[in-house]
C-alpha positions in Angstrom: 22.9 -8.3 4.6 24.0 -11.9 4.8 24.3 -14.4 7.2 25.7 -18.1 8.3 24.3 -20.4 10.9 25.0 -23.8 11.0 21.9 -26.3 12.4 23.6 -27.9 15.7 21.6 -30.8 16.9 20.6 -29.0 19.9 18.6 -27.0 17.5 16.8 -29.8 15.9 13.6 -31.7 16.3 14.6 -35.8 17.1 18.1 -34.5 16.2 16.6 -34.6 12.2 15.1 -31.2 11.2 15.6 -27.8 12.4 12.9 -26.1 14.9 11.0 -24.1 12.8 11.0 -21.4 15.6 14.9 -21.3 15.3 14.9 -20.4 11.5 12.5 -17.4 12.7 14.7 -16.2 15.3 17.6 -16.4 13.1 15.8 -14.6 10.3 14.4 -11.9 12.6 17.9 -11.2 13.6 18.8 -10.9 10.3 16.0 -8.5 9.1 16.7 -6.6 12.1 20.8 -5.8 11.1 19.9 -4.9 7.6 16.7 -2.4 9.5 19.6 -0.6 11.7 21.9 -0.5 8.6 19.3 1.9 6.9 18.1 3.7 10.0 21.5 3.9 11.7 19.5 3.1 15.2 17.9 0.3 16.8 14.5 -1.0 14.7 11.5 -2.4 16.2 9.9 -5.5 14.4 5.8 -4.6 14.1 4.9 -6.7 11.9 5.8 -10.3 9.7 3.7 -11.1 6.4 3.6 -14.2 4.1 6.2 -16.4 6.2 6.9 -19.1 4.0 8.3 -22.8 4.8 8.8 -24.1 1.5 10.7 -27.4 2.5 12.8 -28.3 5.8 16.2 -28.2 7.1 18.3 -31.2 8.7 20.7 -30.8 11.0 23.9 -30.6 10.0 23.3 -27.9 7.0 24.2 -24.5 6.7 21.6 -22.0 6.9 22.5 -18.7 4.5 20.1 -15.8 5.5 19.7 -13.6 3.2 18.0 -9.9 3.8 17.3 -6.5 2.1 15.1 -3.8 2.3 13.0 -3.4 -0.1 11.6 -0.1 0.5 11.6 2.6 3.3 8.4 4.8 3.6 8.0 8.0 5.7 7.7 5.7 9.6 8.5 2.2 8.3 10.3 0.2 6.4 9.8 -3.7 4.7 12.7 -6.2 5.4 12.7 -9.4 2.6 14.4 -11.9 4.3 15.2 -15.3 2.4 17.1 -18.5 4.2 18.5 -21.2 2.1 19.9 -24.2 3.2 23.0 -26.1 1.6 25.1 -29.6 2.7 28.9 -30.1 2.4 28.8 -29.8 -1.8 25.4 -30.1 -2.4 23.0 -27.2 -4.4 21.8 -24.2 -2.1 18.1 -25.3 -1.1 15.6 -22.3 0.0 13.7 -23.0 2.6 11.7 -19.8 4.1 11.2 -16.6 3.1 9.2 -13.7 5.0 8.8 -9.6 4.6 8.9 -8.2 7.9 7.9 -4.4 8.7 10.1 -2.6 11.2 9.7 1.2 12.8 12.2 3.2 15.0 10.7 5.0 17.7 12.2 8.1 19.4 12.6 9.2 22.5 8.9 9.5 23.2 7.5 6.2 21.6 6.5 7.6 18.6 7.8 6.5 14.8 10.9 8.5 13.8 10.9 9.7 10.0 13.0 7.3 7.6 15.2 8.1 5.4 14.2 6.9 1.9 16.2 4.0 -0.4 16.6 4.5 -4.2 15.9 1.4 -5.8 18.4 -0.6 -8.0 17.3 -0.5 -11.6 15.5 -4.3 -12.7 15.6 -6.0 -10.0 15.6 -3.7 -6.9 12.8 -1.3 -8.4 10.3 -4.8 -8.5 11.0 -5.1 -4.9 10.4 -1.4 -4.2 7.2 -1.4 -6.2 6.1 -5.3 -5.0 6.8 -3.5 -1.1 4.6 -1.2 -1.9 1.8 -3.0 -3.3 2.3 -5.5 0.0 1.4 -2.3 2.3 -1.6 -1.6 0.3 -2.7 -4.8 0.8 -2.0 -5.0 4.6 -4.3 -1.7 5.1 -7.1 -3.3 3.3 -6.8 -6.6 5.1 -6.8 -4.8 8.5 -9.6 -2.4 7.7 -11.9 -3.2 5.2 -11.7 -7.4 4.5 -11.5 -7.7 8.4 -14.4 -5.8 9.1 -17.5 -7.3 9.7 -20.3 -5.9 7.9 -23.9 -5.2 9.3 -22.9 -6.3 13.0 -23.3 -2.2 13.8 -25.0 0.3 10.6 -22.8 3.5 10.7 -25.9 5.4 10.0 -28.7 6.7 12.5 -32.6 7.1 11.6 -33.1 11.0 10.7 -35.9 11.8 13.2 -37.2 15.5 13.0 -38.1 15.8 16.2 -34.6 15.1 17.0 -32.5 16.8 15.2 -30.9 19.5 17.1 -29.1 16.3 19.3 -28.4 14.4 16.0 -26.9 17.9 14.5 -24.9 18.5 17.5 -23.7 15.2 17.8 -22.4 15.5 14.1 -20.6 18.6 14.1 -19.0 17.2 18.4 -17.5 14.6 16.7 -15.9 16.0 13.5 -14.1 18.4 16.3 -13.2 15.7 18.6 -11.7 13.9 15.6 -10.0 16.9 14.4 -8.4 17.6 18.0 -7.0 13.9 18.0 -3.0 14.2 18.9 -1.8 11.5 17.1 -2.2 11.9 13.6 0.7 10.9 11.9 2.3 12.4 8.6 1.8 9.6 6.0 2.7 11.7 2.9 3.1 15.2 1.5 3.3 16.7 -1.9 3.4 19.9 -2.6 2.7 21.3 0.5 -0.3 19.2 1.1 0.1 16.7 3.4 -2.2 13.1 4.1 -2.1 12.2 7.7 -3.4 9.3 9.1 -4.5 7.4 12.7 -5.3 4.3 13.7 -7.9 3.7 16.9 -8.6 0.6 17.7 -10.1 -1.6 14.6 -10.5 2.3 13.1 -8.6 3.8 10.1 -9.0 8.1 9.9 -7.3 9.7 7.7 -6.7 14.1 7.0 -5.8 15.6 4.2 -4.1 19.3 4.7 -3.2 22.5 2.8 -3.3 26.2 2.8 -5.1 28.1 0.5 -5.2 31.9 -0.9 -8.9 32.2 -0.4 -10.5 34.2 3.2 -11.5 31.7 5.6 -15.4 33.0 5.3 -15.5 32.4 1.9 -14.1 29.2 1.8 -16.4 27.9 4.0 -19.4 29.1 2.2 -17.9 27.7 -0.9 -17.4 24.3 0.9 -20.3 24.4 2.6 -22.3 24.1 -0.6 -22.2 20.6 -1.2 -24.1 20.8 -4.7 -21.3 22.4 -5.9 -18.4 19.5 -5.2 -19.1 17.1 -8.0 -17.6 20.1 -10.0 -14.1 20.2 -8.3 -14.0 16.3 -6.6 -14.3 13.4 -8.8 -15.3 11.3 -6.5 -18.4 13.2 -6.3 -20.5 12.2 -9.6 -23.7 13.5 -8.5 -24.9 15.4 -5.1 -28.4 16.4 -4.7 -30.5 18.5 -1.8 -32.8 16.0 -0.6 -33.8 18.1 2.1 -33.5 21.4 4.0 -33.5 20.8 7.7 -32.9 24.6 8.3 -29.9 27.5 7.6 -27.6 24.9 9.4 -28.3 21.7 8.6 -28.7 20.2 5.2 -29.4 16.2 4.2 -28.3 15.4 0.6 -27.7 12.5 -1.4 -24.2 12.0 -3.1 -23.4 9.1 -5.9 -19.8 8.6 -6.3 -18.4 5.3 -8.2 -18.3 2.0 -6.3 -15.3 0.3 -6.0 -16.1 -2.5 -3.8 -17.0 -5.1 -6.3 -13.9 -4.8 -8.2 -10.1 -4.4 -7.2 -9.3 -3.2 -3.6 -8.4 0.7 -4.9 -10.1 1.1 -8.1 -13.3 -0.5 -10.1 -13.0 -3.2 -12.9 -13.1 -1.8 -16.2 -16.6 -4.5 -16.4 -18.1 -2.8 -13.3 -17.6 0.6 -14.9 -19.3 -0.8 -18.1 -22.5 -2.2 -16.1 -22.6 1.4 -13.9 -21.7 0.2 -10.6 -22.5 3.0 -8.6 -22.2 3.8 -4.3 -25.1 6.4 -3.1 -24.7 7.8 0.8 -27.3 9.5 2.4 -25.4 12.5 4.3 -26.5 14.9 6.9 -24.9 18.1 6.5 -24.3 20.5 9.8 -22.0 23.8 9.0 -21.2 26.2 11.8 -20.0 29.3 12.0 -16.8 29.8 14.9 -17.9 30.5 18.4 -15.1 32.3 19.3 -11.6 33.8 18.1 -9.3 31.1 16.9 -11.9 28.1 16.5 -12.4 27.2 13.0 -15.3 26.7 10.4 -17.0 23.3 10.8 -18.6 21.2 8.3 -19.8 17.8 9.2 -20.5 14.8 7.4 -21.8 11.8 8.6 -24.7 9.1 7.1 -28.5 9.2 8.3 -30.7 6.9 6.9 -34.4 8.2 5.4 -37.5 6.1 5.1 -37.8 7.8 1.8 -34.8 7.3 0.5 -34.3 3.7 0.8 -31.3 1.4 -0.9 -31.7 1.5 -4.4 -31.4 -1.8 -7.4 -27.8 -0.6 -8.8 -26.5 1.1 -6.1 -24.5 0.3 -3.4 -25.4 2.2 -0.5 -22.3 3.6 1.6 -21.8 4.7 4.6 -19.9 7.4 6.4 -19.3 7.6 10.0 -17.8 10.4 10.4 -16.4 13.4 7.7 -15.9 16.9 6.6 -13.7 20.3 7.0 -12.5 22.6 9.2 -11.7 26.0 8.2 -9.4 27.8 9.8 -8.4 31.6 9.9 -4.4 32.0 9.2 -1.6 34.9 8.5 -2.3 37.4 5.2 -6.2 36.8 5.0 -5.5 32.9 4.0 -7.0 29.4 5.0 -6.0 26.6 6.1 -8.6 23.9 5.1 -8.4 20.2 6.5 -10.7 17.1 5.1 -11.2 14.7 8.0 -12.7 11.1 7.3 -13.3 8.6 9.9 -12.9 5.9 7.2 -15.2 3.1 6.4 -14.7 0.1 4.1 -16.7 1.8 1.3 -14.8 5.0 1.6 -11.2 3.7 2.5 -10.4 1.8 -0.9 -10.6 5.8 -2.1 -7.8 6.6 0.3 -5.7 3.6 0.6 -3.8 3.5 -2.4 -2.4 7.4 -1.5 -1.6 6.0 1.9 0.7 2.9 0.5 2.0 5.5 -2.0 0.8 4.0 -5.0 -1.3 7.0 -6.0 -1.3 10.5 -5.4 -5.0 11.5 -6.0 -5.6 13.1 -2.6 -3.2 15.7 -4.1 -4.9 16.3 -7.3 -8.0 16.4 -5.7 -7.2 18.9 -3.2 -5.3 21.0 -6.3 -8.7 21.0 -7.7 -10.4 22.2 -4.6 -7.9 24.8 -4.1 -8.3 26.4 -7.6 -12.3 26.1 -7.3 -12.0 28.1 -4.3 -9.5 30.6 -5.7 -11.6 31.0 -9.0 -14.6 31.8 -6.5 -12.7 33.9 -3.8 -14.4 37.4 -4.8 
């Protein structure tokens, strides 16, 4: 999409250079034709990233807007917008450049699904990838550099004598996460599908799929969380620290840190030194109370005056994590991982939400054939 505006002095500063605010306008305009090109209906602008005044316009030049987008994912889509400025014969001068993020919303206010761009070879397939890698980066900036740590731990003291309240209160708020209305469908492969949902300064995300396994075994399969390290990679090591009682377990699960290096993954040097991320996890499973409620298994992080932080760990924490199990059609399961996401988990997850990676995918393959290999 292309555009031509020329800088009237009524749109000028002293009558010399162009408002800055008027280039915006212009260049929101723009962003938004090339937005209802694609979706065929009228876009809403959520957000604008890396706007960019690289030098100023006079009045009296042309202004040539410039806009494309550079990829569409499954409830937004990234608009590049670039203005130049040129004068009578002179060279084309550019001037501002932003990437702008827009959504169509139906009927009820909710993102409607986009239809996705194939990318031009060379050129167009660096945007499309460079889009992608901006979205990534925009989900860590909101959720895990923005985040404050230490102002409130995510963890709660493990007291004895309390913990019927502290187990209740952990298995009450994996189902009130769970019965959240608002997830939204970030990504599906294969019949499993990533959600996520936003509260707040919150990021949760749910990872979905059906399996060929009765939902009483699954859960007991699940439910033993010494097992996982053999079926989730991000589990290297998960010992029983202690056994509350038939319900309620507390373990201790190393899984690789990825804090220190890249947002995503860990350096190849913090591999080499061992860089590893320990969480202290309280574990209530519970059996349905009635027809149609599911298995629960709850996650969340307790903290243990005999387990303290360790030299050459990181220790995590979780707020809020685990499955649900539910019964389904033919003697099958449907099995849903929900993680109230913190900044030690959510660099895990966040590349799979941008669409960089599709790990939650192979992960939940390998859960799936653990659980069918163990089904009798």
């Amino acid at each position: 999409m292309t555009s031509s505006r020329i800088c009237f002095p009524m749109s000028g500063c002293s009558r010399v250079n162009t408002f800055g605010g008027q280039i915006m306008a212009w260049m929101v305009n723009v962003a938004t034709i090339a937005a209802s090109r694609l979706s065929q209906a009228h876009p809403t602008l959520r957000a604008i990233d890396m706007f960019t005044f690289r030098g100023p316009s006079q009045v009296g030049d042309r202004l040539l807007l410039k806009a494309i987008v550079n990829n569409a994912f499954r409830n937004s889509m990234e608009v590049g917008v670039r203005a130049e400025a040129y004068h009578e014969e002179g060279p084309n001068r550019h001037i501002n450049s932003a990437f702008m993020t827009f959504e169509v919303l139906d009927d009820g206010g909710k993102p409607r699904t986009l239809p996705r761009i194939r990318p031009e070879p060379l050129e167009g397939q660096r945007r499309f990838q460079e889009a992608t890698a901006r979205k990534k980066i925009r989900l860590d900036r909101k959720y895990i550099i923005s985040r404050t740590q230490g102002e409130v731990p995510l963890s709660v003291p493990w007291d004895p004598t309390n913990q019927v309240y502290l187990s209740f209160n952990n298995v009450s708020a994996l189902k009130m996460l769970a019965a959240r209305s608002s997830w939204r469908l970030s990504c599906e492969k294969d019949q499993v599908q990533l959600y996520t949902l936003e509260q707040k300064s919150m990021l949760s995300f749910k990872i979905e799929c059906e399996v060929d396994v009765p939902a009483h075994r699954a859960f007991d399969l699940l439910a033993e969380l010494s097992n996982r390290p053999s079926w989730d990679s991000h589990y290297k090591k998960c010992e029983l620290i202690q056994l509350v009682d038939n319900d309620d377990f507390i373990y201790r699960v190393v899984t690789p840190s990825v804090r220190h290096g890249a947002m995503g993954s860990p350096t190849a040097a913090n591999q080499a030194k061992g860089i590893l991320q320990d969480f202290i996890l309280l574990a209530s499973k519970r059996k349905p109370c009635g027809s149609g409620d599911p298995y629960v298994i709850a996650l969340r992080s307790v903290s243990l005056p005999t387990h303290p932080p360790t030299e050459g760990y990181n220790r995590g924490e979780v707020l809020c994590a685990g499955f649900t199990i539910l019964e389904t059609k033919d003697n099958k399961s449907l099995i849903s991982y929900f993680n109230q996401a913190s900044p030690e988990v959510l660099p895990y997850i966040s590349t799979d939400i941008a669409g960089l990676s599709s790990s939650f995918y192979h992960t939940f393959c390998s859960c799936s054939q653990y659980l069918t290999r163990n089904r009798l």
